[in-house]
Structure formats: C-alpha cells, structure tokens
VOBA-1610 file (N, C-alpha, C; in pm, whole numbers, padded with zeros to 5 digits, always signed):
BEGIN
Unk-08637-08269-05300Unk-08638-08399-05233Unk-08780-08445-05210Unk-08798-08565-05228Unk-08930-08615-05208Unk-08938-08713-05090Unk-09030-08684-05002Unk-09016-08808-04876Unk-09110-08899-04916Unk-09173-08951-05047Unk-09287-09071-05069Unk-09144-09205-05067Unk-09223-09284-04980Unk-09141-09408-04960Unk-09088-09482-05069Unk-08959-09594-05112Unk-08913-09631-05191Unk-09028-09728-05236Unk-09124-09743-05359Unk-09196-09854-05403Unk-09171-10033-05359Unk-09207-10096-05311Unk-09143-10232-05291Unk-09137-10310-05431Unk-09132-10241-05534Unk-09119-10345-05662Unk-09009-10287-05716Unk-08974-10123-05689Unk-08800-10076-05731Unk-08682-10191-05710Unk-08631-10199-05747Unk-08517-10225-05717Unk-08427-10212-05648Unk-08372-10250-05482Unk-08310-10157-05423Unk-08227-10223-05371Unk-08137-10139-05304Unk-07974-10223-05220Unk-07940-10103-05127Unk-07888-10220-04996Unk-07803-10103-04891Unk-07685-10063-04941Unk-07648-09971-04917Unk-07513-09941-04942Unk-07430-10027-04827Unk-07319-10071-04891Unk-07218-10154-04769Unk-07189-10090-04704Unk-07141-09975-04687Unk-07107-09866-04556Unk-07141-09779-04532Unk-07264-09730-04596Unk-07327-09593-04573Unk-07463-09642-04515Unk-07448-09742-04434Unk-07654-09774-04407Unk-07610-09839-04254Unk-07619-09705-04195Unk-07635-09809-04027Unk-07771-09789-03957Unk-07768-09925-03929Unk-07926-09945-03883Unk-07955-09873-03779Unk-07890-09789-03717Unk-07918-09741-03557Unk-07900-09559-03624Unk-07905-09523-03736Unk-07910-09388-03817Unk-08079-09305-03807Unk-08078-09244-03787Unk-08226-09153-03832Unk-08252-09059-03920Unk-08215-09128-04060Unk-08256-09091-04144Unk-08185-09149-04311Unk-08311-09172-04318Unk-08278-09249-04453Unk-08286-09216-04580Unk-08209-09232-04691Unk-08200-09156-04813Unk-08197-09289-04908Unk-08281-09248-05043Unk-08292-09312-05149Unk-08231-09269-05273Unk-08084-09276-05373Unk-08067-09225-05510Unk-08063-09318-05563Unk-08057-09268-05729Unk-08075-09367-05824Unk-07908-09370-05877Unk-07898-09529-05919Unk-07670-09552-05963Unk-07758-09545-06098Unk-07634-09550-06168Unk-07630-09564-06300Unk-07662-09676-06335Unk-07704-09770-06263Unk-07758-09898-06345Unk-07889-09887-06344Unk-07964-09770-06287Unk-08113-09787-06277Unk-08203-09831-06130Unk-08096-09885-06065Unk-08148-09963-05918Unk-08130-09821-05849Unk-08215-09839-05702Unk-08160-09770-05597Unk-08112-09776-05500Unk-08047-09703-05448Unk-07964-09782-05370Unk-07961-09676-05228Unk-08029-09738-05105Unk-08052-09720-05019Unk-07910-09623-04869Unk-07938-09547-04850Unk-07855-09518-04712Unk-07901-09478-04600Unk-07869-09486-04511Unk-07911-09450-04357Unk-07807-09377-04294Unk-07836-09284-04229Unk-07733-09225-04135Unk-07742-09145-04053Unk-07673-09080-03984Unk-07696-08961-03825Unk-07752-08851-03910Unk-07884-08782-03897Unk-07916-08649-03886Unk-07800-08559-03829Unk-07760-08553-03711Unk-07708-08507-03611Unk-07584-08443-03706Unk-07506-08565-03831Unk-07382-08539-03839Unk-07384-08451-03972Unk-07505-08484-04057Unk-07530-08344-04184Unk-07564-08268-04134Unk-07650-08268-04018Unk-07676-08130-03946Unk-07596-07985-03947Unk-07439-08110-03919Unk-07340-07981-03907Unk-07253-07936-04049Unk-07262-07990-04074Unk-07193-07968-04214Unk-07283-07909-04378Unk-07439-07903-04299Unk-07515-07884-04429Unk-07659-07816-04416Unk-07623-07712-04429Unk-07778-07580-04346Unk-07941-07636-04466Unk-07911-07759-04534Unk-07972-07772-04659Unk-08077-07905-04574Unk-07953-08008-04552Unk-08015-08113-04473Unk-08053-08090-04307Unk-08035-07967-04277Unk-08064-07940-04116Unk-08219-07881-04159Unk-08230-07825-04248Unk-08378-07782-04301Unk-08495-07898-04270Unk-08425-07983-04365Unk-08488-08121-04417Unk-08529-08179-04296Unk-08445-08181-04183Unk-08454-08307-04059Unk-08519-08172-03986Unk-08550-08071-03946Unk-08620-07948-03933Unk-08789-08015-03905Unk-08853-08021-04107Unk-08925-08095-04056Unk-09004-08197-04051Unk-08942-08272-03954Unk-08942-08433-03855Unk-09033-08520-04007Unk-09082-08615-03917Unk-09133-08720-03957Unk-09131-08861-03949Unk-09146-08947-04012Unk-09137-09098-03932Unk-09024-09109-03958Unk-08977-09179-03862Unk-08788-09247-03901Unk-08787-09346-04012Unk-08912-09439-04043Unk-08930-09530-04130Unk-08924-09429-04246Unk-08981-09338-04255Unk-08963-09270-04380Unk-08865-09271-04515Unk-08848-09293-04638Unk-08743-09255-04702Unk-08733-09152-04813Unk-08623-09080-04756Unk-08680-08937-04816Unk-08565-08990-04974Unk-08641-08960-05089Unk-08580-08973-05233Unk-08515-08878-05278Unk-08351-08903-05360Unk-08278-08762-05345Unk-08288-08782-05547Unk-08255-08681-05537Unk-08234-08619-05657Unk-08100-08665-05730Unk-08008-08658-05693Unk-07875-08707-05688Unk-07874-08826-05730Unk-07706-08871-05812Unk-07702-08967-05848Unk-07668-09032-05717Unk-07651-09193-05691Unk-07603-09267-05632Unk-07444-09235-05560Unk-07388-09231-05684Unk-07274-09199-05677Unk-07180-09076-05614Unk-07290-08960-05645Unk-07261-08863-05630Unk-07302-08833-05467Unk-07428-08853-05435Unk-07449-08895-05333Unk-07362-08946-05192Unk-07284-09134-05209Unk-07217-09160-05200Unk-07102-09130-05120Unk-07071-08999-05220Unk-06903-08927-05174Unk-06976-08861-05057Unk-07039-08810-05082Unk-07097-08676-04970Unk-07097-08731-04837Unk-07174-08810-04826Unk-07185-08895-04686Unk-07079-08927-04682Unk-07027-09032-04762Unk-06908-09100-04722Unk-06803-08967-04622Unk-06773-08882-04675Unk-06675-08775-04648Unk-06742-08715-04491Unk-06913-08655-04513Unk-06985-08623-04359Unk-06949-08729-04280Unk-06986-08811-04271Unk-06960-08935-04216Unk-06858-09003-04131Unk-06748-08997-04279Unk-06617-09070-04214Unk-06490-08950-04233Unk-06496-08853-04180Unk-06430-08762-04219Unk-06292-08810-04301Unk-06222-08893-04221Unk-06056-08923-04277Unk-06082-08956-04435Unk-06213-09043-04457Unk-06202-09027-04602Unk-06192-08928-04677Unk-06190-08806-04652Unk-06211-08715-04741Unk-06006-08688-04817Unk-05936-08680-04669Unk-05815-08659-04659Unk-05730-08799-04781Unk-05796-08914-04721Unk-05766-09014-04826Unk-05778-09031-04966Unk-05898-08962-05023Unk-05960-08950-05144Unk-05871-08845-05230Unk-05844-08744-05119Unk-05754-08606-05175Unk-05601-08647-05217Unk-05548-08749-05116Unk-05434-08813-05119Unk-05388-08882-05265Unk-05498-08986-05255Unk-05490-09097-05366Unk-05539-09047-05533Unk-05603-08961-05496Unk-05614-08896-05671Unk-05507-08859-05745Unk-05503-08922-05866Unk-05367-08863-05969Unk-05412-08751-05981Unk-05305-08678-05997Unk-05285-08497-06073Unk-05366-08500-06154Unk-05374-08575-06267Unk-05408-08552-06335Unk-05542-08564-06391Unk-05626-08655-06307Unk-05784-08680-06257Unk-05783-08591-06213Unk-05743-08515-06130Unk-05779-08483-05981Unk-05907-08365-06052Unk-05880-08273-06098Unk-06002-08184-06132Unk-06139-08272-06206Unk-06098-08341-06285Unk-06236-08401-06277Unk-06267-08504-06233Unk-06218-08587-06173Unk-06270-08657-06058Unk-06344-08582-05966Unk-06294-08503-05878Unk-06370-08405-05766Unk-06482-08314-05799Unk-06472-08303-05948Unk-06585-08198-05966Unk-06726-08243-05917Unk-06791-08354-05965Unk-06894-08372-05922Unk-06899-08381-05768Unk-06830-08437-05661Unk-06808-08413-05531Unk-06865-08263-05493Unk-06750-08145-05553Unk-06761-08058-05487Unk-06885-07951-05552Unk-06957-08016-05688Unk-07116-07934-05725Unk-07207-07997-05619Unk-07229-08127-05575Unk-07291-08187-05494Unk-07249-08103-05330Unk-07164-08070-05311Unk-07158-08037-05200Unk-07156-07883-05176Unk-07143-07802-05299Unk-07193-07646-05316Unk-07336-07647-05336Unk-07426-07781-05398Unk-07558-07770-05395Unk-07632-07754-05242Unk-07563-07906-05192Unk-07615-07864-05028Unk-07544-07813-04913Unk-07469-07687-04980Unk-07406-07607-04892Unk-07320-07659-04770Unk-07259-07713-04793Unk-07148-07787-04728Unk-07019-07731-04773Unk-07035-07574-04689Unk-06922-07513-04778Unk-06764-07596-04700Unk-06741-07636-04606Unk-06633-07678-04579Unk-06531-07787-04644Unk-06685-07868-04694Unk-06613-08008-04794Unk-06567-07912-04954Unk-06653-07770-04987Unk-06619-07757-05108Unk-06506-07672-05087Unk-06452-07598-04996Unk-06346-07531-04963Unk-06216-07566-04933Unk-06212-07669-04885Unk-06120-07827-04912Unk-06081-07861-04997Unk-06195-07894-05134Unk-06151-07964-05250Unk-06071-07834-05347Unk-06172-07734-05332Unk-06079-07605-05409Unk-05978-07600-05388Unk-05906-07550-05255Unk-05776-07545-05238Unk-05708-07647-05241Unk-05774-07779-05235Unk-05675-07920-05288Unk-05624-07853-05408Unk-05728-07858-05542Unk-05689-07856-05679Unk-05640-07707-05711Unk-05634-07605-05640Unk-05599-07500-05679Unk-05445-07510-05610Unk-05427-07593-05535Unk-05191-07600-05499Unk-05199-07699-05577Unk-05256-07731-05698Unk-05193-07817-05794Unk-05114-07746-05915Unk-05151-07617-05906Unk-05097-07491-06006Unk-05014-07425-05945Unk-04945-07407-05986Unk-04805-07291-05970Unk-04877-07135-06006Unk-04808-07088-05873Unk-04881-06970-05904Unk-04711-06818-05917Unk-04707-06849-05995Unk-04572-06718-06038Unk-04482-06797-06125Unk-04407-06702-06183Unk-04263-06778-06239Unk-04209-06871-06185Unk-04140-06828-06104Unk-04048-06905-06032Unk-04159-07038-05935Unk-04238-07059-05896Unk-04333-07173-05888Unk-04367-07270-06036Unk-04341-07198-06102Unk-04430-07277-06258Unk-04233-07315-06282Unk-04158-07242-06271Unk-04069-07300-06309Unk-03983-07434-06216Unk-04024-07431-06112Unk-03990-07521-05992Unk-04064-07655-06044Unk-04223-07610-06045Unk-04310-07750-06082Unk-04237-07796-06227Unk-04210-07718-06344Unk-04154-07795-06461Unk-04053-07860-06464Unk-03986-07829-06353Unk-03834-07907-06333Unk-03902-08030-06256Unk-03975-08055-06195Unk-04051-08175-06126Unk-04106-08257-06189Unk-04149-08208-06315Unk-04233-08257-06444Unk-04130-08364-06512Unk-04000-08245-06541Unk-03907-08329-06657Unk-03812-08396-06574Unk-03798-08426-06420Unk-03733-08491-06362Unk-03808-08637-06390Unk-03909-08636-06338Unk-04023-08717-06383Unk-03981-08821-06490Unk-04040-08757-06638Unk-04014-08762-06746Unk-03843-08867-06742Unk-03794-08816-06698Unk-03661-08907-06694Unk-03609-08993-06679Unk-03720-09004-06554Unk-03698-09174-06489Unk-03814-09259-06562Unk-03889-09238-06675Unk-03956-09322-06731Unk-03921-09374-06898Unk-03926-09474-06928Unk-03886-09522-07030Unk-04025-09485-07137Unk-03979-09388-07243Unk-04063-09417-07379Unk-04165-09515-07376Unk-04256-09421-07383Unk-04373-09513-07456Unk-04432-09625-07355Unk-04372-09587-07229Unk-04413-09714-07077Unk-04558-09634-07011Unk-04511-09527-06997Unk-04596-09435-06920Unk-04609-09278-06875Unk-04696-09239-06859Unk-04666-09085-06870Unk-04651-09024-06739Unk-04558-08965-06672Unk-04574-08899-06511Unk-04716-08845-06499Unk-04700-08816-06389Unk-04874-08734-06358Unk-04798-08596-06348Unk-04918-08514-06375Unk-04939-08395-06399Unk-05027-08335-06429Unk-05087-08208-06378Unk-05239-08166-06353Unk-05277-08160-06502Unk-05406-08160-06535Unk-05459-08163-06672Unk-05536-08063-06681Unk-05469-07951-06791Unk-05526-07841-06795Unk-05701-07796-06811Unk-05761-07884-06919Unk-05878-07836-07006Unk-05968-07870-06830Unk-05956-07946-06791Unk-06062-07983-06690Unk-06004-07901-06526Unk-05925-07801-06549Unk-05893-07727-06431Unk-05915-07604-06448Unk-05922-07572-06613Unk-05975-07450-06616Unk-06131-07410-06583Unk-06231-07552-06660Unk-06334-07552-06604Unk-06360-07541-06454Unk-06307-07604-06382Unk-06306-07630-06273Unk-06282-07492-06211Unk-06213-07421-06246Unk-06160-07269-06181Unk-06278-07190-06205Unk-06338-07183-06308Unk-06400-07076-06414Unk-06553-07119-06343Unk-06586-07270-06287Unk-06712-07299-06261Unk-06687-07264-06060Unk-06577-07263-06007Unk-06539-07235-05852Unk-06467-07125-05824Unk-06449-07013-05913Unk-06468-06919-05896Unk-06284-06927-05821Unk-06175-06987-05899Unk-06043-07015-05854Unk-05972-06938-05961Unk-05960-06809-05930Unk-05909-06721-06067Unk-05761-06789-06045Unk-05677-06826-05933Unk-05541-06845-05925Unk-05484-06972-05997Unk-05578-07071-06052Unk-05530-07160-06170Unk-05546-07119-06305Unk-05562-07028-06369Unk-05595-07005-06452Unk-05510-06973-06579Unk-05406-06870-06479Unk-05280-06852-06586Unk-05159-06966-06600Unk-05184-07043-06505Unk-05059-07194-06559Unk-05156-07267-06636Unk-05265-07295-06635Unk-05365-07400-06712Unk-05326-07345-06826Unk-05382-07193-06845Unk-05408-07138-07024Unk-05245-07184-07045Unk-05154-07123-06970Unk-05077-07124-07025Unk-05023-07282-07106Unk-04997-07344-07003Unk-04954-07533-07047Unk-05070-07545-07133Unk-05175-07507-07145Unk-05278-07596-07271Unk-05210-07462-07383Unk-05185-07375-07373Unk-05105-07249-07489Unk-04985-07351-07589Unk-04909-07379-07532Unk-04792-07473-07555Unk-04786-07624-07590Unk-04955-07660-07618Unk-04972-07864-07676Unk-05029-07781-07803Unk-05031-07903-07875Unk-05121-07870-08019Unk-05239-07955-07981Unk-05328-07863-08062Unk-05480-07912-08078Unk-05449-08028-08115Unk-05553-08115-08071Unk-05640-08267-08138Unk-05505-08373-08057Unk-05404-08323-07984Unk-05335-08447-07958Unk-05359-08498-07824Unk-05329-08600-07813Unk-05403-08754-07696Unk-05301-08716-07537Unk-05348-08746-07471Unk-05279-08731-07365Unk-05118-08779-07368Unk-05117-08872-07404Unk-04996-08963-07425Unk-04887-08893-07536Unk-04962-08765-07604Unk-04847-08736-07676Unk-04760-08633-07632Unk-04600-08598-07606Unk-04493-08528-07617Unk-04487-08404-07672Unk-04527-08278-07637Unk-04532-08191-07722Unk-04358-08140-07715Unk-04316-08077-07792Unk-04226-07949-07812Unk-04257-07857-07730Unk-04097-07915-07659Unk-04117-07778-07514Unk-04049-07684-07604Unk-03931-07684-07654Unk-03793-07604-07728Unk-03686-07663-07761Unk-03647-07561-07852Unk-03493-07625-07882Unk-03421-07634-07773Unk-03358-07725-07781Unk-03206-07771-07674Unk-03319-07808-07514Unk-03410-07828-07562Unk-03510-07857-07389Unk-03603-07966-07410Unk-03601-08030-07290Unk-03672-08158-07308Unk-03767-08165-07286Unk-03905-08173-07376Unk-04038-08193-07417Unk-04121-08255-07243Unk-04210-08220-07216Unk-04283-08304-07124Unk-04463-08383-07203Unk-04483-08436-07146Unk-04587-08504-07194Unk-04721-08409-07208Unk-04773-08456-07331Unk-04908-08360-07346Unk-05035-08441-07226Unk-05120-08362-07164Unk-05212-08386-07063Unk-05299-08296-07099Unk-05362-08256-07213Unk-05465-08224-07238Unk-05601-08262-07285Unk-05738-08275-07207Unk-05807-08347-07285Unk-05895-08286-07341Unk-05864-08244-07464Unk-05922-08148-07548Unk-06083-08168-07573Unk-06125-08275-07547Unk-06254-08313-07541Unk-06385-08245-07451Unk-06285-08197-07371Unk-06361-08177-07247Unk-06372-07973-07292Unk-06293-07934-07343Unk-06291-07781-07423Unk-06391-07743-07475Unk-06451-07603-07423Unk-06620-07568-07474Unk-06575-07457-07570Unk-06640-07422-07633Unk-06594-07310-07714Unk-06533-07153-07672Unk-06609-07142-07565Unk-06567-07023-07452Unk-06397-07056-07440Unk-06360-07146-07397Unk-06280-07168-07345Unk-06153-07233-07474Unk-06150-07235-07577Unk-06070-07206-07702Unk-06073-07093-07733Unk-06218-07025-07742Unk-06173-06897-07770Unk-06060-06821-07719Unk-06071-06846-07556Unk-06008-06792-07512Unk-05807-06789-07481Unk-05812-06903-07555Unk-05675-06972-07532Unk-05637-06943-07644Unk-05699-06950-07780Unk-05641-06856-07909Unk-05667-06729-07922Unk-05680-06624-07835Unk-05678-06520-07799Unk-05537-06489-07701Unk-05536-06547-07593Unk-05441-06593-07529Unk-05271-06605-07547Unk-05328-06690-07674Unk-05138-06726-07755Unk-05121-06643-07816Unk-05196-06543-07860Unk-05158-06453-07973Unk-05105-06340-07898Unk-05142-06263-07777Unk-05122-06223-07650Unk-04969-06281-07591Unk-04957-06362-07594Unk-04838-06455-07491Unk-04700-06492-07610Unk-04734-06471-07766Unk-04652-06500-07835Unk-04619-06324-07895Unk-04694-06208-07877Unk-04647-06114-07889Unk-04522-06039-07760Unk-04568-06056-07691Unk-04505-06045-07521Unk-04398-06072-07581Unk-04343-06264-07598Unk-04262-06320-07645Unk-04156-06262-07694Unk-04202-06215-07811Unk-04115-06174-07931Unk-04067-06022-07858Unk-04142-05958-07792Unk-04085-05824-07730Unk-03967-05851-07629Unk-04004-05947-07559Unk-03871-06004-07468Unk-03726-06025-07540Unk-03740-06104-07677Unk-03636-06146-07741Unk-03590-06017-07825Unk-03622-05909-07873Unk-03573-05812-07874Unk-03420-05763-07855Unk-03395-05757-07728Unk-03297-05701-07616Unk-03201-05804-07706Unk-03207-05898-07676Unk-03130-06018-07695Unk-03092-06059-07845Unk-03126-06015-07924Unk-03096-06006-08061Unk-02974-05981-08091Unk-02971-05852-08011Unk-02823-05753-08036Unk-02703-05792-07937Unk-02745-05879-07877Unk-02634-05930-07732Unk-02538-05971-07808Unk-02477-06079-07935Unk-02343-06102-07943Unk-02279-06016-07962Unk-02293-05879-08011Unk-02230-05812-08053Unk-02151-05753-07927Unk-02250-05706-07839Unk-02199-05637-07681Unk-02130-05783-07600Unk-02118-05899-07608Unk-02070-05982-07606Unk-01931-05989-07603Unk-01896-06017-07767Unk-01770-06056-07798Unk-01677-05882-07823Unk-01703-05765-07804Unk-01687-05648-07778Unk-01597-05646-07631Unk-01625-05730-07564Unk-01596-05684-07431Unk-01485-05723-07394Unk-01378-05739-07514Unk-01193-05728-07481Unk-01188-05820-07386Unk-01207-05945-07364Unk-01157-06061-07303Unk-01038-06127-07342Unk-00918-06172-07277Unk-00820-06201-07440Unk-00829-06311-07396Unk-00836-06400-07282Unk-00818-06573-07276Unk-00903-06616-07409Unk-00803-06710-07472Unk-00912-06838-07553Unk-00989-06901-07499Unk-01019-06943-07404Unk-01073-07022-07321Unk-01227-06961-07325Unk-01207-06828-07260Unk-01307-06743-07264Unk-01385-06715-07415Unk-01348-06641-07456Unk-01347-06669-07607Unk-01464-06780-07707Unk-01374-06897-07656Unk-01402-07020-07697Unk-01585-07028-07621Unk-01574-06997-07506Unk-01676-07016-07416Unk-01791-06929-07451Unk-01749-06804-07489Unk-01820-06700-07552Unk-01908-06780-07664Unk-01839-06791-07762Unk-01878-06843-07906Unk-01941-06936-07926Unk-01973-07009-07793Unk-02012-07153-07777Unk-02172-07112-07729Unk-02173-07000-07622Unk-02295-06952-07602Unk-02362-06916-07709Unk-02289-06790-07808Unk-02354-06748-07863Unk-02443-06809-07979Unk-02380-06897-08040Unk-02420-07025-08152Unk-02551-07041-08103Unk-02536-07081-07949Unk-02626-07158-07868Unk-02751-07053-07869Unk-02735-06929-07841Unk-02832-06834-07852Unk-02942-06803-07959Unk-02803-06791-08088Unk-02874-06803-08203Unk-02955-06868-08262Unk-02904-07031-08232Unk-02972-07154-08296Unk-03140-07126-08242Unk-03112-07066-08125Unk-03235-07078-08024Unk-03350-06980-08099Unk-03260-06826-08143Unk-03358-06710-08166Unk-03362-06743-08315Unk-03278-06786-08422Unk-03317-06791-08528Unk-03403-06887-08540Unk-03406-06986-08511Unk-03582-07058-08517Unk-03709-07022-08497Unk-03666-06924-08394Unk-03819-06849-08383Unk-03779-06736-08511Unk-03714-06677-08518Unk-03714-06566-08622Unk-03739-06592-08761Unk-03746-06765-08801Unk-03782-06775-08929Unk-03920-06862-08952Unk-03978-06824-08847Unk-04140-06851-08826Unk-04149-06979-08794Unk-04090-07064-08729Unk-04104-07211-08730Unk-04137-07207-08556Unk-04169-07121-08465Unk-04247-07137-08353Unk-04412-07138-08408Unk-04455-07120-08518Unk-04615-07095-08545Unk-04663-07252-08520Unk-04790-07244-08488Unk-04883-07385-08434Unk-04870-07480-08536Unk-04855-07618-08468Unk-04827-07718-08530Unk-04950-07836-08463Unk-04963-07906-08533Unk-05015-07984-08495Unk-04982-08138-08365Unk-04823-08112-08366Unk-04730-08196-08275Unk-04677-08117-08174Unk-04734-08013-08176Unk-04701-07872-08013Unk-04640-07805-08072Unk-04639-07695-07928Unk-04608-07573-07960Unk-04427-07507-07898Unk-04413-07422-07901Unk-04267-07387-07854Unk-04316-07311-07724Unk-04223-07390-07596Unk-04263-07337-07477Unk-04196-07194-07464Unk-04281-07073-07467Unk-04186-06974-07463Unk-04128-06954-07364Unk-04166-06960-07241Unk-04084-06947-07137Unk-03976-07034-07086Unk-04005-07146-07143Unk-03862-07218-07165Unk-03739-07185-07291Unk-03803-07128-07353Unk-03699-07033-07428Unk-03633-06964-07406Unk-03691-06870-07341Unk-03633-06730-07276Unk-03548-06778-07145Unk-03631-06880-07099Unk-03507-06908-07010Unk-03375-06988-07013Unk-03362-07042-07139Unk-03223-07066-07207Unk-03173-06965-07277Unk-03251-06889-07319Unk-03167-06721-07363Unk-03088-06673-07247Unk-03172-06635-07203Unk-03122-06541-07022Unk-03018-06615-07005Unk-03036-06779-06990Unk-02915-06879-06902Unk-02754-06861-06980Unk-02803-06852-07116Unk-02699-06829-07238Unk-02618-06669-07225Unk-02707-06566-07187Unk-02638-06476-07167Unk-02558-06486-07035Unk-02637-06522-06935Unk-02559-06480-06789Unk-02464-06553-06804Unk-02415-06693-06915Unk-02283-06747-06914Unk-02165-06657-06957Unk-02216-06545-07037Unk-02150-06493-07129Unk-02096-06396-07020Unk-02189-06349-06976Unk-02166-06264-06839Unk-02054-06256-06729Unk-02080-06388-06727Unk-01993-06481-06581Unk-01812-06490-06675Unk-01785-06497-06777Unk-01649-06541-06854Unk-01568-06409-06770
//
C-alpha cells in the first residue's frame, strides 16, 4: 500500500456508498476503466475484521491522507461494502445463482484471505461448500432437485441453476475445501468435453438427462488430468458393481412364484435390467462427445429393478 496522495490530474470519483465524509480513513483503487475511484470509511470497523488494516491505521498519519490500494476497484468494493454494511454480505450470498456462485465469490474471498479477514472468507467457503452434496444419499437428494427442476421448464427456454463444477473445483483446490470435490469431479466425470453450458448431457437409459453446467474454459490442465484419471477409476468401480447383477434373472425367475401377474411383473423388470446392462456391456457407455452415462444413476435403476423383483 502506498500512502502518496491521489495526483489532482488522475481521474477520480467517490464511491456512492462507500465514502462517508465523517470516516478516518481514506482509500484509493484503480476500476477497470482506468479512473480511480475514491472511499472513505471507519478505521475502527476494519480494525476488527482485518489484523492487515489495524497494522496500517497502527501507523497514524494525516486523515487528509490517501492511502493507494493495490486492489482492483471492484474487488476492493465488496470488502468494505460487506466490513461496513454487514447484512450485505448475507444478501450477496442469498442472491447469487448456483451456478455463479463459485466464481463470482472467488475474487471476494482472495481479497479477503489477502487481508486476513478470516471471518468474511469462512462465510463464503461454507456458503459454496453446502452447495455440494456430500454422500450418496445427499448427491442423490440434490439430483432429484435438479430433474424436478428440469421439469418445470420448457426446452430450449432455460436452464435450472445448479452449481458449476470446473469453477468449484478450483475454488476447493485454491480454499483448501476437500468436501466439494468428489460431487464436482464427479458431475464434470458424466458431461462431455467441449460442450456449452446449455447443453443436456446423457444421464442414462430410461433417466432423464439434466443440463450440462460446465465451463470447460475455466479447466487447467492439472485439473483434466485429473478428471481423466478419475473416470477411468469411477468407470472401473462401475463395472465391478454390475457384476452381481448380471446373473440376477436367473435367481429371479428360479424362485417358483406361480401368479401371472407376478411373473408378468418379473419379466417386465428384467427386460428393464437388461436393456440397462446390455448397453453398457456392448461398449456404448465410452465418452462421447454429447455426455457421458451417469453411473450412479444406473446402478440405481439396477438396484430399483431388482428390489421390484424382490418385493413380487
């Protein structure tokens, strides 16, 4: 930080709500248009929230002073805004789509791990980290929320929200949030490369697709590596699960039921089973460029297919 005063030939502007004249202490960043853009505010109130700026106001100097930040405008901005007016922070957390939400906040919460304001960055983590399902039965709760979603929207109108993997893994991997990690890899495991947010991948047979939310753009090489390492990992598993289940019609229709009804009900599963495992068994789960086959939505129409068989 530099305390040499703002030049009077810069370019400069108050901020509309971050500059009260009765503040002791004033800050200068640069926006993205090149201007700067001026704020004022309580020492007293970064004091508490920031062992970085309690340094700074530590030591003193003229109140006329303007100390020049490093920081963008923008970035800037949030920080105060949030020290400041606390409820904004709660509002900001509110109003973000799912699917922004990790990178929208990122710069917020590097700006506020820079000047140690661990409370604002401990906030935003656990915002974006209950945006992931953390177990089966959570990841399977949120996908039923997904394709409920999905239902009530008409083709090609609009896409539900839903967290966006490539920029949450960063987000985990740069905040140190190991607990998003395995629903991210996983949902970015299951889109095909190079496709747009807006596109539909292949959840499975007999299951209804949810919208792709990946922005593959934002993917460093670390982090492909690791996701085609990943599928190859998550599609062997796979195939070990379906195993068991290979041999089920046989122990199935074995089991001396005499109603037709039953029977009928049997045979209806089992078709249903097959259609399911012989698609994967004649290599047509391998990567496509229009998505991938959700395996765990597979397996869980296997399982659902047997326990019917079960229940007769």
């Amino acid at each position: 930080m530099d305390d040499s005063p703002t030049p009077a030939n810069i370019n400069s502007s108050k901020h509309p709500s971050l500059y009260f004249e009765d503040g002791d202490l004033e800050l200068s960043a640069e926006t993205s248009g090149g201007s700067q853009q001026l704020f004022r505010v309580y020492g007293a109130q970064l004091r508490c929230v920031s062992p970085v700026f309690s340094d700074v106001l530590a030591l003193g100097g003229p109140r006329d002073e303007i100390v020049m930040m490093p920081d963008s405008a923008e970035d800037l901005s949030a920080l105060l805004e949030f020290v400041c007016i606390p409820s904004s922070l709660v509002r900001r957390l509110k109003t973000t789509p799912e699917s922004q939400c990790a990178v929208e906040l990122l710069g917020l919460a590097r700006i506020a791990r820079k000047y140690r304001a661990d409370d604002i960055t401990a906030v935003i983590v656990e915002h974006v980290e209950e945006q992931w399902p953390r177990g089966l039965k959570a990841w399977d709760a949120s996908c039923a929320i997904w394709r409920t979603k999905l239902e009530t929207v008409a083709t090609g109108e609009s896409v539900p929200e839903r967290p966006e993997p490539v920029s949450a893994i960063k987000f985990a991997l740069e905040f140190d949030a190991p607990s998003i990690l395995p629903a991210a890899f996983y949902m970015l495991s299951v889109q095909g490369f190079g496709g747009t947010t807006t596109t539909t991948t292949t959840a499975s047979p007999g299951a209804k697709g949810v919208p792709s939310a990946a922005r593959w753009d934002l993917a460093d090489p670390a982090i492909l590596l690791s996701l085609i390492r990943g599928r190859d990992r998550v599609r062997s598993k796979f195939l070990e699960c379906l195993a068991p289940l290979s041999c089920y019609p046989t122990l199935v229709t074995s089991s001396g039921l005499s109603s037709r009804k039953d029977r009928s009900t049997i045979a209806l599963c089992n078709r249903s089973k097959d259609a399911i495992l012989g698609l994967l068994m004649c290599g047509r789960s391998a990567p496509s460029l229009c998505g991938q086959w959700d395996y765990l939505e597979i397996l869980r129409l296997c399982y659902e297919q047997v326990k019917v068989c079960e229940g007769m």
